[in-house]
C-alpha positions as CSV (number, residue, x, y, z in Angstrom):
1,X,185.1,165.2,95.3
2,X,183.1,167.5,92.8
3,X,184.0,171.1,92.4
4,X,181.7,174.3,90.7
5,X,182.5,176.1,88.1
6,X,180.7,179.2,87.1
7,X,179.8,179.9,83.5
8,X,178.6,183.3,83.0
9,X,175.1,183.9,81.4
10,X,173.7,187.0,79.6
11,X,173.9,190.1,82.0
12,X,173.7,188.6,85.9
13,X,173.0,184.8,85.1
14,X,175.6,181.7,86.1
15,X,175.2,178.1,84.9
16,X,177.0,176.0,87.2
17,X,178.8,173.1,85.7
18,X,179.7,170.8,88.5
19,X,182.5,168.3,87.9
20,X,184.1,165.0,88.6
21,X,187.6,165.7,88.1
22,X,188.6,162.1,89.0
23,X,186.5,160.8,85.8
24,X,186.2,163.8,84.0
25,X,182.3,163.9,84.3
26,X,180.7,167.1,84.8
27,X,176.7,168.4,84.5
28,X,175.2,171.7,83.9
29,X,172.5,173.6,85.9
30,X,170.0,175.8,84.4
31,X,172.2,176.5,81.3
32,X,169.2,179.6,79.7
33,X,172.1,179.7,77.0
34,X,173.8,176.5,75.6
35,X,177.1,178.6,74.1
36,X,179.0,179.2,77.3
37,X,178.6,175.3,78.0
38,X,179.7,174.4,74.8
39,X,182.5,177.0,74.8
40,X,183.9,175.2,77.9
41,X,183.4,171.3,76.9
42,X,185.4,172.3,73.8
43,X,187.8,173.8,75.7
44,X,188.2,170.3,77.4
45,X,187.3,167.5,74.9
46,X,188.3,164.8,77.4
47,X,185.4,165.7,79.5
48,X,181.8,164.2,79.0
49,X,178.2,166.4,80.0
50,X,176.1,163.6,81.8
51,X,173.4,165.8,83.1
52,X,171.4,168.5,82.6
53,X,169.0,169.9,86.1
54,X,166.6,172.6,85.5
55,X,165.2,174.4,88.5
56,X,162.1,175.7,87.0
57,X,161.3,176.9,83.6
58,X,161.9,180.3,82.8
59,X,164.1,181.2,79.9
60,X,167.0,182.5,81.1
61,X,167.1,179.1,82.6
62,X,166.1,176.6,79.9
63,X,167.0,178.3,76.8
64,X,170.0,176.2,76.0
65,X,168.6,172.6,77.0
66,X,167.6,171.1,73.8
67,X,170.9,172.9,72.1
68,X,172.7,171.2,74.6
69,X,170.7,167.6,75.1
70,X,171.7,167.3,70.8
71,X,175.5,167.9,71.0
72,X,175.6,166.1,74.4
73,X,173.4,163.5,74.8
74,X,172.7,164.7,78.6
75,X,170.2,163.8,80.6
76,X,167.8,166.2,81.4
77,X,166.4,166.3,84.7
78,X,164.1,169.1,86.0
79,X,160.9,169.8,87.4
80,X,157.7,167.1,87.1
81,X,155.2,170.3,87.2
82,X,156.6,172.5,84.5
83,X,156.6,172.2,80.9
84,X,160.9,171.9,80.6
85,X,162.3,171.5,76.9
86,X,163.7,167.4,76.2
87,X,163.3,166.6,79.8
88,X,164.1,163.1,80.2
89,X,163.4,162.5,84.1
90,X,160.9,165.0,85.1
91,X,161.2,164.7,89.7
92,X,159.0,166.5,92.3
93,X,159.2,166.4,96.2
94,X,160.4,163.5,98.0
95,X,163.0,162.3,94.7
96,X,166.2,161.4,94.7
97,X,168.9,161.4,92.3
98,X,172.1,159.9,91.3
99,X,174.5,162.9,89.7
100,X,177.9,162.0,89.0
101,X,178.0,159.4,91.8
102,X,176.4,161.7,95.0
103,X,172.7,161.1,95.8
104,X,171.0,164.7,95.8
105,X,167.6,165.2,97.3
106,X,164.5,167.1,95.2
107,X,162.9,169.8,97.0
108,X,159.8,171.7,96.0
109,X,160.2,174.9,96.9
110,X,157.3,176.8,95.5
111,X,156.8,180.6,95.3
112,X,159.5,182.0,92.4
113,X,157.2,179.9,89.8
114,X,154.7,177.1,91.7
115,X,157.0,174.5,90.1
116,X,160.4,175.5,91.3
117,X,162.6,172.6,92.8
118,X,166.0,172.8,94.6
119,X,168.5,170.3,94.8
120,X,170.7,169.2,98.3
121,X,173.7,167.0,98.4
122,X,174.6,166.2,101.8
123,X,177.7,165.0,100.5
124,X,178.7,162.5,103.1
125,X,181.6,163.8,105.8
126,X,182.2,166.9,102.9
127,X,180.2,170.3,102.9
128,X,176.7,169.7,102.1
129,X,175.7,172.1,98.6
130,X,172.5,173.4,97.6
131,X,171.3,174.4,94.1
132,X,168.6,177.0,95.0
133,X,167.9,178.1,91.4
134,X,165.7,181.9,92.2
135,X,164.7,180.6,95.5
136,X,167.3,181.6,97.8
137,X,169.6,184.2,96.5
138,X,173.0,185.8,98.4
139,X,171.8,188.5,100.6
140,X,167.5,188.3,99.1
141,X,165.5,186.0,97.7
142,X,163.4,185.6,94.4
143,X,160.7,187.2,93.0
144,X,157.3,185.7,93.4
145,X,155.9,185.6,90.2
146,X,153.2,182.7,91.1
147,X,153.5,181.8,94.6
148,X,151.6,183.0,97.9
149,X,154.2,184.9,100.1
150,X,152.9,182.2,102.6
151,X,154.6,179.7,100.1
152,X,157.6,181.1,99.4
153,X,158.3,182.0,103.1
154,X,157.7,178.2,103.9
155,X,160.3,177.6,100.8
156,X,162.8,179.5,102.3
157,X,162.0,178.3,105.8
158,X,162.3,175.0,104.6
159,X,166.1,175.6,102.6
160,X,167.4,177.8,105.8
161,X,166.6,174.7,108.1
162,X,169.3,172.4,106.1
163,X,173.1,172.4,107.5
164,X,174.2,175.4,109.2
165,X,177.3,174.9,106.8
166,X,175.8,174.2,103.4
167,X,177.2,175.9,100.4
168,X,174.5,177.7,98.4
169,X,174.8,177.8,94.6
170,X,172.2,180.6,93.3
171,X,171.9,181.3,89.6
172,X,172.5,185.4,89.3
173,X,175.1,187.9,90.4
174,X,172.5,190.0,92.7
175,X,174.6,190.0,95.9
176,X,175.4,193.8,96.1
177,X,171.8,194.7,95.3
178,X,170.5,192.6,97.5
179,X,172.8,193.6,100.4
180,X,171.8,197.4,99.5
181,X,168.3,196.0,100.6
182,X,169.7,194.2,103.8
183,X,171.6,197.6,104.9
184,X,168.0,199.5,104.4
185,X,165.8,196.9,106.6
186,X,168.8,196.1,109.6
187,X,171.0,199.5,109.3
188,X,172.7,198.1,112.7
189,X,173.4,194.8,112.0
190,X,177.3,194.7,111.8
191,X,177.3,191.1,110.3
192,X,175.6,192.5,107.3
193,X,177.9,196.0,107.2
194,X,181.3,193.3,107.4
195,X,179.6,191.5,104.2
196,X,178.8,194.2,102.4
197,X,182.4,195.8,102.2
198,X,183.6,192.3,101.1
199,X,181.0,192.0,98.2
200,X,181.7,195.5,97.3
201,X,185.8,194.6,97.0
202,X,185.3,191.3,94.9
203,X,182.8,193.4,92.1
204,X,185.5,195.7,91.6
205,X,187.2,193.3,90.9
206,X,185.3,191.4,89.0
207,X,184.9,188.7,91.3
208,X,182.2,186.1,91.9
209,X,180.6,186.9,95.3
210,X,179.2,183.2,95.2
211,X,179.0,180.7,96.7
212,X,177.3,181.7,100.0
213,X,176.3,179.6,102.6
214,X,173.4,179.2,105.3
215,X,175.1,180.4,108.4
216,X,176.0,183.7,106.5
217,X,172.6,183.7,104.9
218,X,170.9,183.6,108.4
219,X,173.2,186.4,109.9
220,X,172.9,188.7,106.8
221,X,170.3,188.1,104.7
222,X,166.7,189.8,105.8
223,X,164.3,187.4,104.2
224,X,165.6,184.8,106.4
225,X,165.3,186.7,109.4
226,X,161.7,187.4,109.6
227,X,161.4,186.0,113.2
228,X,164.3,188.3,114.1
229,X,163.1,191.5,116.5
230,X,164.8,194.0,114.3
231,X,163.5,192.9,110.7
232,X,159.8,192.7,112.1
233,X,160.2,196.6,113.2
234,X,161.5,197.5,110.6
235,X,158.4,196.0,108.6
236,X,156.1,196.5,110.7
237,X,157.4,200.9,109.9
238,X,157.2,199.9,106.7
239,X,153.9,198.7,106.7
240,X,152.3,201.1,108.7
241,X,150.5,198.3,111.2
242,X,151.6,195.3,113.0
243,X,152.3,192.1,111.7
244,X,151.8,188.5,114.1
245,X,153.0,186.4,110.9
246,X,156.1,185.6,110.1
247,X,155.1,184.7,106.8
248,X,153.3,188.5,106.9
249,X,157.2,190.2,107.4
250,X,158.2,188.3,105.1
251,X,155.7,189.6,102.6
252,X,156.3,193.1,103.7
253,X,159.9,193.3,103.4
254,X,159.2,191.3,99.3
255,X,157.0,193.8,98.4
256,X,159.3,196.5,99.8
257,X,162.2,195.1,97.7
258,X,160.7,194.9,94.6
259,X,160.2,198.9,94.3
260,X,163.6,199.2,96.0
């Protein structure tokens, strides 16, 4: 059974470092700064970095990779469409992996950058996980810095169709921001009202407010509820006119959040 760890990352950022505890394996994700990795393997000699797995190739997640390919000896696995720093085994839509013993499946999930990839473990009879990297986030989604909102709706479409029950593992702490957002587009959805108080109570204390998972994300989180009667009115207000896309809310309501 593999468990997460989060490593914090700058201001907002986690690099997850998933482990084998039975063979003391573990691999990184998206580690933008090598130190906090290191910091932690030294901690715990016994324990070996197999992998490395980018999910696209902005800094804040690649700026450690090489750092951490030359004290490790890691494989680095990341996106075939991006120019990634010592990638070893560069994967697009339609691979699959081996990482630490579990198959996980490569999705191309354009829209944050056009080479963005998620990875999903179905796990077997466990709880399915998903890395989403800036795709999904708890409570919003990414930025799209390259992508057509067309793209990135189809991206997150595509995620939010996957187990009901899949834990999702996003790379920054933007839950309560994001949730502030969710509030402003469904002020009456109770489901996001119930979520909000308990993000609030784990940031006071210092807490992690991740993992999420899809059901919760489908109750609570606005970009995936673009189909639902209450998000389209409240971008269709927003916008002024009305929109017969769902792809067309879901641009709306990115553009509103990104001068929120």
């Amino acid at each position: 059974m593999l468990t997460f760890t989060a490593l914090p990352a700058f201001n907002d950022n986690y690099i997850w470092l998933i482990q084998d505890a039975q063979r003391q394996l573990c691999a990184a994700v998206d580690p933008g700064d090598a130190q906090p990795v290191l910091n932690w393997l030294a901690e715990h000699p016994q324990w070996q970095l197999t992998d490395i797995l980018v999910t696209h190739y902005h800094h804040d997640h690649i700026g450690g990779v090489s750092a951490l390919k030359e004290a490790t000896h890691a494989r680095v696995v990341g996106p075939a469409r991006e120019t990634i720093p010592s990638l070893d085994l560069p994967v697009d839509e339609g691979a699959s992996i081996k990482l630490l013993g579990h198959t996980v499946q490569v999705f191309a999930v354009p829209g944050h950058t056009l080479g963005h990839l998620a990875y999903f473990c179905q796990a077997g009879a466990r709880q399915p996980w998903l890395l989403s990297g800036d795709t999904l986030f708890a409570g919003g989604c990414g930025r799209m810095f390259e992508g057509t909102a067309e793209q990135m709706y189809s991206s997150l479409s595509r995620l939010a169709a996957l187990p009901d029950n899949t834990l999702v593992y996003c790379t920054h702490e933007y839950t309560l921001s994001n949730l502030r957002f969710a509030q402003a587009v469904e002020p009456n959805n109770p489901d996001i009202q119930k979520r909000m108080t308990e993000v609030r109570q784990l940031r006071e204390q210092q807490q992690i407010t991740l993992p999420s998972n899809l059901a919760l994300e489908k109750r609570t989180n606005p970009f995936l509820r673009c189909e639902q009667a209450p998000v389209i009115q409240a971008a269709e207000q927003k916008n002024g006119a009305s929109l017969d896309k769902s792809y067309a809310v879901f641009a709306t309501l990115r553009s509103w959040k990104d001068t929120f």
